[in-house]
N, C-alpha and C positions, 0 to 999 in steps of 0.2 A: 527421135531427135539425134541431128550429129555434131558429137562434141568434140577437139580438139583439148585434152587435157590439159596438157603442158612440153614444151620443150624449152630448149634452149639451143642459143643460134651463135655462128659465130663465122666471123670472116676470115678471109685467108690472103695473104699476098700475092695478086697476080699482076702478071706483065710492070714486073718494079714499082707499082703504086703503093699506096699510102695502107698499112696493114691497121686493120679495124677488128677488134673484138665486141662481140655483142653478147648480150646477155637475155633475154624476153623469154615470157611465159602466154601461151592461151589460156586464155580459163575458162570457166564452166559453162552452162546453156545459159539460155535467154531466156525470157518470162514468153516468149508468142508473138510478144506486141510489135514487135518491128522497132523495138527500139535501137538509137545510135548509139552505135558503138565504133572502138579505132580500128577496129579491124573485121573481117569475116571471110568467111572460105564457107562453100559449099552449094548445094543445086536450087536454093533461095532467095540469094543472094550475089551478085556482084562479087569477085573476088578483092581484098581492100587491105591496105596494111599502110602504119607512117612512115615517111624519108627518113632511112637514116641520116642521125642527127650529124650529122660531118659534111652533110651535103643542103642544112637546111639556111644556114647565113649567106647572102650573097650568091647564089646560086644560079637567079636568075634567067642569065647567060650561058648558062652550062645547056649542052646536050647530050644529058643521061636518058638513058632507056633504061627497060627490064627486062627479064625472061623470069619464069617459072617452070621449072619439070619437078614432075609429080613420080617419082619409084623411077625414075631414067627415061621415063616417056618424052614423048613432043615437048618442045618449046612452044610455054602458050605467053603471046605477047603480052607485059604489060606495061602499062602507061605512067610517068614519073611525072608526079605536077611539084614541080621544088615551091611555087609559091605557093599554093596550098598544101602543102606537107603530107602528101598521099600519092599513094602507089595502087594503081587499080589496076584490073583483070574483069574476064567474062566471069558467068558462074562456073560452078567445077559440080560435075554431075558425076556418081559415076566411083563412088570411094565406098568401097567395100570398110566396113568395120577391122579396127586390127592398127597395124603400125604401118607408116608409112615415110615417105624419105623427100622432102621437099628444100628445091633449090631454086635461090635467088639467085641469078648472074644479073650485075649491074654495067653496062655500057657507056663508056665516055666519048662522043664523037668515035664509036662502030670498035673501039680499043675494051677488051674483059677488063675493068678494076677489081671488082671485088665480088665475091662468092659467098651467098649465106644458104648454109646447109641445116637443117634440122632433121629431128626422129619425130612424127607425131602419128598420136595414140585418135581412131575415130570409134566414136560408140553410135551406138545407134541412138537417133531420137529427132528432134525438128528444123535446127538450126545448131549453126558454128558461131560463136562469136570471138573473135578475138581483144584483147582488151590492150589498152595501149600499151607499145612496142618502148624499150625503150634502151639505146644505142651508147656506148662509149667508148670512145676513142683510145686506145691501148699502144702508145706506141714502144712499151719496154718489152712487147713481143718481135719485135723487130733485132733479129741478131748485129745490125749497123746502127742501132742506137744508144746515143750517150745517157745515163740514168745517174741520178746521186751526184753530179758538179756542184760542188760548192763554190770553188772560186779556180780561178786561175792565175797565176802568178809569175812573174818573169825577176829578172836580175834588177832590175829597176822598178821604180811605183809606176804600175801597169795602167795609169791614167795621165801618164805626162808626155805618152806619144814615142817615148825613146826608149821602150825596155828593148833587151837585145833576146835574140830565141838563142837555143830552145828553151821552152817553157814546162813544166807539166803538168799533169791533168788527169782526174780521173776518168774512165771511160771502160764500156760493158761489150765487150765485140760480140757477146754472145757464147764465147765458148771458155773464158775464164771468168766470168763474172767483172765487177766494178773493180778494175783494177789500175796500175801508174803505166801512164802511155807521157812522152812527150814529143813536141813538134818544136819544128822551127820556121813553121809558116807556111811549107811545103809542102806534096803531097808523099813525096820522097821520103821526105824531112819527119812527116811524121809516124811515128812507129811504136811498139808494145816493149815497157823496159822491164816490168818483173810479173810476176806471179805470185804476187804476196802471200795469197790464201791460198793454195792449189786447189785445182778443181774447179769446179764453176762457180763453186762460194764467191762472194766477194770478200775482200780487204777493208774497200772504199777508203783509200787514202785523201784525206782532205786538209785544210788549212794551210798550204803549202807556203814557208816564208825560206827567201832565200840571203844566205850569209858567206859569203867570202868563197864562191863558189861549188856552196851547195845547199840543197834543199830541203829544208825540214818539213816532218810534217807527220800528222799522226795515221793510225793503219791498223789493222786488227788482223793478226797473221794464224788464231784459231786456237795458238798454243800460249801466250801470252793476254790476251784481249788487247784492246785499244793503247798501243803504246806511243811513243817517241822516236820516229824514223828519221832515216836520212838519205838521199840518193842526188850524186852525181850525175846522174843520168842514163848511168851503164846498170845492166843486173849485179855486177858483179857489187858497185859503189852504194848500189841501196841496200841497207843492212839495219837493223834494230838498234838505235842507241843503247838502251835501256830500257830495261822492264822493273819501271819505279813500283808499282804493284803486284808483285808476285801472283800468278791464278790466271785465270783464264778471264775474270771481272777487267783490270785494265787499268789503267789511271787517267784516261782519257785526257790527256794534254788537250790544250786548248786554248787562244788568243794567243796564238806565237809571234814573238816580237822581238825586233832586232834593236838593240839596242848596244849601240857603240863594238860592232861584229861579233858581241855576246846574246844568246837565243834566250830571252825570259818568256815564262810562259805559266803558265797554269795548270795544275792536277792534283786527281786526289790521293792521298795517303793510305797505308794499310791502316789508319786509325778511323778514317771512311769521311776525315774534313780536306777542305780544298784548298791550297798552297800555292804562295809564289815559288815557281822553282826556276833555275840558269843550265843550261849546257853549252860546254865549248864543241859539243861532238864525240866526246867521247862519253863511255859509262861514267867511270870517274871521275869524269868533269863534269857529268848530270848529276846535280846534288839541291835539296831545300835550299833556299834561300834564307827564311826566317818562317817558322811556325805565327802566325798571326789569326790565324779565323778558326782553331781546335776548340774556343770556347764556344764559339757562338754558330759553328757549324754553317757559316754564308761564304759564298766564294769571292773570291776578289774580282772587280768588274773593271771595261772601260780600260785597260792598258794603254796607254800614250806617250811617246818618246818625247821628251822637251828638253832638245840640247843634249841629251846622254844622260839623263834622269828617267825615271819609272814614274809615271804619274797614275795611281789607280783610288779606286775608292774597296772599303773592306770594312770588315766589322772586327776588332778583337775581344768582342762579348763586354767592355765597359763603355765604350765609348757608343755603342750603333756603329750606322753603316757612315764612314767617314772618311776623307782624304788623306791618302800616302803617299808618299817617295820613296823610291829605292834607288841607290847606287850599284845593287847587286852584289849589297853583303848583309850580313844579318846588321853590323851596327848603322849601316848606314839606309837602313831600312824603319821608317818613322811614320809618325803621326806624324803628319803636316797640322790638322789644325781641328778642331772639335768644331763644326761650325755649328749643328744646332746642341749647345753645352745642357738643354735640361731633360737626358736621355734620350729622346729620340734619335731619328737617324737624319742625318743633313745630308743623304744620299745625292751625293756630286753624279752626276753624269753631262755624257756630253763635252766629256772634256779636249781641248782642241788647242793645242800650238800655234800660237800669234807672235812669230818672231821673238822667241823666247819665253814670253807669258803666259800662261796655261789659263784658259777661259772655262767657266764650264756653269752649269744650272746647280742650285743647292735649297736649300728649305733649311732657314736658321732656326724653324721655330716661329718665329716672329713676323718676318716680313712673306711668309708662303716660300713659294720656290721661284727665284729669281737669280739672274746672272750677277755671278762671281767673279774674280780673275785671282790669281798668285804666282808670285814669283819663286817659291818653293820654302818661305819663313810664313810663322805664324803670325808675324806681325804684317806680313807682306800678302796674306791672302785674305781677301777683305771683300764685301759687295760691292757690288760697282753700281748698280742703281734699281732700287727699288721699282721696278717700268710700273705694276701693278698694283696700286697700293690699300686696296678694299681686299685684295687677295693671291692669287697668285699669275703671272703670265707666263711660267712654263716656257721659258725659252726652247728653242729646240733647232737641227737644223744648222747649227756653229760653222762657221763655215770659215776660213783664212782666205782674202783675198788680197794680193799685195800689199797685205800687213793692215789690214781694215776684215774685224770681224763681220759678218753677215750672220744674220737669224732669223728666225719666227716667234714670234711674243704675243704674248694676247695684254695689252694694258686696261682693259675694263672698258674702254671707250669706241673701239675700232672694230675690235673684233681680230682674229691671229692674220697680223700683217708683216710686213719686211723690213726688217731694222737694223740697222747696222754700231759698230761702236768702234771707237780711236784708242779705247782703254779707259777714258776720262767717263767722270757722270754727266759733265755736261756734253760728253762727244758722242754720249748713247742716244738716240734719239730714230723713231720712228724716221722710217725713207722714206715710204707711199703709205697710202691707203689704198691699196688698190682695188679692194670691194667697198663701196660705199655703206652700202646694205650690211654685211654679213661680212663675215669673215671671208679672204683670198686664198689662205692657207698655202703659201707658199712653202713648197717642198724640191728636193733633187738640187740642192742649191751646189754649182756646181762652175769652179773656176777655170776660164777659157782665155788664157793670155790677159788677162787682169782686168775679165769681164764677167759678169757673173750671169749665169744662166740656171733657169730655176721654170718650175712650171707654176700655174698658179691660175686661180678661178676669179674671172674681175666680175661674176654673176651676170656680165652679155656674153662670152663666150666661149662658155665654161671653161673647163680646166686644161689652158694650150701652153705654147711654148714664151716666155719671159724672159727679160734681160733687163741690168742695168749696171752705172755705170758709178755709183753711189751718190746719184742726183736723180732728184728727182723728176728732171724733166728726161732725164738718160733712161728711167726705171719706164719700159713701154712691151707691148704685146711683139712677139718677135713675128709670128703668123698665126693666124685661126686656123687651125691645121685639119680642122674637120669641121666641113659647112653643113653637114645634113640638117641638119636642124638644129635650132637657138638653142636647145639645154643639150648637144652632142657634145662632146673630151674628147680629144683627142688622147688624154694621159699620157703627155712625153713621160719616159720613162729610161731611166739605164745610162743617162746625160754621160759620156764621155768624151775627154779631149783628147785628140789625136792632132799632131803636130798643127795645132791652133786652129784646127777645125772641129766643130760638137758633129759629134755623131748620137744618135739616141733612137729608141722605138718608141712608134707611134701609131693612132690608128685614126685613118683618114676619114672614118665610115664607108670605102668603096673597097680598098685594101687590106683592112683589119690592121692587126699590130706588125709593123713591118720595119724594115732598117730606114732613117732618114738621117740626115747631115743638115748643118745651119753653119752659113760664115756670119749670122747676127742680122741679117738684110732678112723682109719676107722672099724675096727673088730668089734670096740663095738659101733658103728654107725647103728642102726637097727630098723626095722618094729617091733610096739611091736603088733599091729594087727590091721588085712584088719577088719575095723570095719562094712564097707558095700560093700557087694558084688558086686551089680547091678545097681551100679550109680556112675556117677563121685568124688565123695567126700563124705566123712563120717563128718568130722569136718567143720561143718558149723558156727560154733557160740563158739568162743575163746573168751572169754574179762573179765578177764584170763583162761588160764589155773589156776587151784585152787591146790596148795600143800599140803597135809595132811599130819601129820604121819603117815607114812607105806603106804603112797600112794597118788595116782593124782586122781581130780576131774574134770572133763572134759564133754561138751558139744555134741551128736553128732548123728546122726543118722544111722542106722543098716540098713535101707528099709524095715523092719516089721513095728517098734511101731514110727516112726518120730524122731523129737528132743527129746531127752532125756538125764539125768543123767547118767553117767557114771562113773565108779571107777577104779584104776589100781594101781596094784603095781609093775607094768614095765615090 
C-alpha cells in the first residue's frame, strides 16, 4: 500500500498576484474498497485534489490550468474544473517509497499565479488517499499589505465629504511592522512617519483623533506599553504624551474625544480601574479628570460631545451603570441622573446629539429599555416614550437627521422597524413597517444631505439599499442590488457620504463585495469598480470609509498588491 503521510503546503507570490498560504494534510491508507475520497495520488487511481478555495466563488469564467512535477521532473498536465471544485491528473506510477517534493503551478490565461510546493513521505502498501485539502487566504504575508486599521481619521468628521489631508493611518510595509504612515490622497503624498516600536514589531497606533492640528492617538512603543501619543505628522512631531501607567502593561487610552480643543479620553490607572482622563498635549496637561468607577471597577462608556459637554455613562459602585456629564473638571463632573433608582443599572447607550439634546436608550427598571432624551439636569432627562410596553424595544441605531432623530425599535407589534422622533412623545412614532411579516431591521442609518439612507430587509428582497425622507410614502427600496435569487443581500455596508453622494460596499452576487455609490435614484445606484477580479471581495477593511475633497479614500485589495490604499472620485 502507498500512503502519503502528511505534508503541508503553501503558496508563494508569483508574477504580482494574489499571495495564498495554505495549510493541508494527507492522511493514512484506505480500507481497498475504492472508497471517495478528496483527493488521491498514485498508480490506482487518477491523480485528484480540491480548488483552492480563492478560486472556488465565481470562478466560472476564469481560465485556470495546472501542472504538477513530481522531485523536478516533467510537467504532468492537470485539469482545474472551478464548478466542481477539483483538480484532476493521470495516475502517477512510478514513486519509490521515501520523500518526495511535489508542485502545484496554477495558470491564469497562460500567466504563473500561484505555486504549491510540498515534502511528501510514500510507504509502501495499496493506495494513496488524500483527504480533503483545505486552503486560506493569508494576505498579511504580503509585505504591501495593510493589517490592524482601525479607523482613519482626517482634520474634519471624515463622513461629511470635506476632511482636508493629510490623514493618518496605520499600515504594516512589511519591514517595520504596523506602524504611523500618513497620506494626503496621493501617491507622492503618501509616506512612512515613524517607527514607533523599532524593528519589525509593531506599535499599531490606532484611535487617531485630531485637535487644533494635531493627532492623538494611542501606540505601544515596547518600553512604556499602550500609551497616549501625538504626531504632527513629521518623525520628529510624534512623540509620547505621557506614560499614565508606568511598566510596560500601559494604560491603553481609548474613545479619544475632542471636546471644545480639549482631548477626553479613557484609561486605566496604576490602581488597575478605568478613568476619565483630559490632555492639552502636554504631560502636565495629561492629568485624571475625576476618579468615578475605583469602586465598582467598570469603565466609562459611549463618550459624546453635546455642545462642549461630556455625555457618558459609568458606574461609581452606588448607583450601577448610569448617566454622566463632564465639563472636564472633577467638580463639574456628575451624575446626571439615577435612571433605574432601585439598584440596578439604567445602562444609557446609544447616546446621540440632536441639536443640543442628548437622546439615547436606558432601562428604568420599569418600562424595560426604551428611548430617553436630556438636556444635561435631572429634571430635564426623562423618557420620552415607552415605544414597547409588554416589554422592551431596545431602541438602537440613533441616528441625527436634520434635527429629526432616526432609529430601530422593536414595539411588540411590528417587529424592529424605523422610527423616528421630533423629541415629543407624541412626535415618536413608528415611519414604516417595512417587513410585514417579521422584522426589517434596519441598520447603517446613515445621513446624506438630509436624507437618510439605511439598508434593510423588506422579506421580498432581502437585505438592499433604503432611503427615506421622514414619510412614509418617501421611506422606499433605493435598488435590489443583487438579483440572483429572492433570499440573495446584497448587505450595503460602510454607508458614506462624500460631498452628497453615498458611497458604500456591496455585493451584487456576480461581483462579490465591491465599491458602489447612490445619488438615491435606482439608475444612479451603481458599481463604481470590480476592484478584484479573482476573489470573493475586494473591500475587506472599511473603518471608515474616508471622504476627501473630490474624493473617497478607501481600503481594499485588487489580487496583485494585497490591502491597499485607495482613492476615487466615484
Amino acid at each position: 500500500m502507498l500512503c502519503i503521510r502528511s505534508f503541508v503546503l503553501r503558496y508563494l507570490l508569483l508574477s504580482g498576484f494574489v499571495l495564498l498560504t495554505t495549510s493541508f494534510f494527507l492522511s493514512g491508507c484506505s480500507d481497498g474498497k475504492n472508497n471517495s475520497v478528496a483527493g488521491s495520488i498514485g498508480p490506482k487511481r487518477n491523480f485528484s485534489t480540491s480548488v483552492p478555495a480563492s478560486f472556488q466563488k465565481h470562478r466560472t469564467g476564469l481560465n485556470i490550468v495546472a501542472e504538477l512535477l513530481i522531485d523536478g521532473g516533467a510537467p504532468i498536465p492537470l485539469t482545474v474544473d472551478l464548478e466542481n471544485n477539483i483538480v484532476t491528473g493521470p495516475r502517477i506510477e512510478g514513486l519509490a517509497p521515501g520523500l518526495h517534493t511535489l508542485i502545484i503551478n496554477y495558470y491564469l490565461d497562460g500567466i504563473l499565479i500561484a505555486t504549491a510546493t510540498t515534502n511528501a513521505e510514500v510507504v509502501v502498501g495499496q493506495t494513496t488517499n488524500i483527504s480533503p485539502l483545505s486552503f486560506q487566504v493569508n494576505e498579511d504575508l504580503d509585505g504591501d499589505s495593510i493589517i490592524g486599521i482601525e479607523e482613519v481619521l482626517s482634520s474634519s468628521n471624515p463622513n461629511d465629504g470635506n476632511s482636508q489631508p493629510p490623514f493618518l493611518f496605520a499600515f504594516d510595509d512589511g519591514v517595520n511592522g504596523n506602524e504611523l504612515w500618513k497620506s494626503d490622497g496621493t501617491t507622492a503624498g503618501t509616506v512612512f512617519v515613524k517607527d514607533i516600536k523599532a524593528g519589525t514589531e509593531s506599535s499599531s497606533p490606532s484611535g487617531f483623533t485630531y485637535i487644533n492640528g494635531v493627532f492623538f492617538f494611542h501606540a505601544d512603543d515596547a518600553f512604556s506599553g499602550k500609551e497616549l501619543w501625538k504626531s504632527d505628522g513629521t518623525a520628529a512631531g510624534t512623540v509620547l504624551v505621557k506614560d499614565i501607567e508606568p511598566g510596560t502593561n500601559g494604560s491603553s487610552p481609548r474613545d479619544l474625544i475632542n471636546v471644545n480643543g480639549t482631548l477626553l479620553f479613557k484609561a486605566n490607572d496604576v490602581l488597575g480601574g478605568t478613568q476619565v482622563w483630559k490632555s492639552d498635549g502636554t504631560a502636565a496637561g495629561t492629568v485624571l479628570v475625576k476618579d468615578i468607577t475605583s469602586p465598582s471597577d467598570r469603565s466609562p462608556e459611549d463618550f459624546t460631545n453635546v455642545n462642549g459637554t461630556l455625555f457618558f455613562s459609568a458606574d461609581d459602585g452606588s448607583n450601577g451603570f448610569e448617566l454622566w456629564k463632564s465639563d472636564g473638571t472633577a467638580e463639574g463632573t456628575i451624575l446626571v441622573k439615577n435612571i433605574n433608582s432601585a439598584g440596578d443599572d439604567g445602562f444609557p447607550v446609544g447616546l446621540t446629539d440632536v441639536n443640543g439634546t442628548l437622546f439615547f436608550s436606558a432601562n428604568d427598571g420599569i418600562n424595560g429599555t426604551e428611548l430617553w432624551k436630556s438636556d444635561g439636569t435631572e429634571t430635564g432627562t426623562v423618557l420620552l416614550k415607552d415605544i414597547n410596553v409588554s416589554t422592551s424595544s431596545n431602541p438602537s441605531n440613533l441616528t441625527n437627521v436634520n434635527g429629526t432623530l432616526f432609529f430601530s425599535a422593536d414595539d411588540g407589534i411590528n417587529g424592529t422597524e424605523l422610527w423616528k422622533s421630533d423629541g415629543t412623545t407624541a412626535g415618536t412614532v413608528l415611519l414604516k413597517d417595512i417587513n410585514v411579516s417579521t422584522s426589517s431591521n434596519p441598520s447603517n442609518l446613515t445621513d446624506v444631505n438630509g436624507t437618510l439612507f439605511f439598508s434593510a430587509n423588506d422579506g421580498i428582497n432581502s437585505t438592499e439599499l433604503w432611503k427615506s425622507d421622514g414619510s412614509v410614502a418617501g421611506t422606499v427600496l433605493v435598488k435590489n442590488i443583487n438579483r440572483l435569487a429572492s433570499f440573495a443581500a446584497s448587505f450595503p455596508s460602510d454607508l458614506t457620504n462624500v460631498n452628497g453622494t453615498l458611497f458604500f460596499s456591496a455585493n451584487d452576487g456576480i461581483n462579490s463585495t465591491e465599491l458602489w455609490k447612490s445619488d438615491g435614484t435606482a439608475t444612479g445606484t451603481i458599481l463604481v469598480k470590480n476592484i478584484h477580479l479573482y476573489r470573493d471581495s475586494a473591500i475587506t477593511i472599511l473603518n471608515p470609509l474616508l471622504g476627501l475633497k473630490g474624493g473617497l479614500v478607501l481600503f481594499a485589495d485588487d489580487g496583485f498588491y494585497g490591502r491597499e490604499l485607495w482613492r476615487s472620485d466615484g
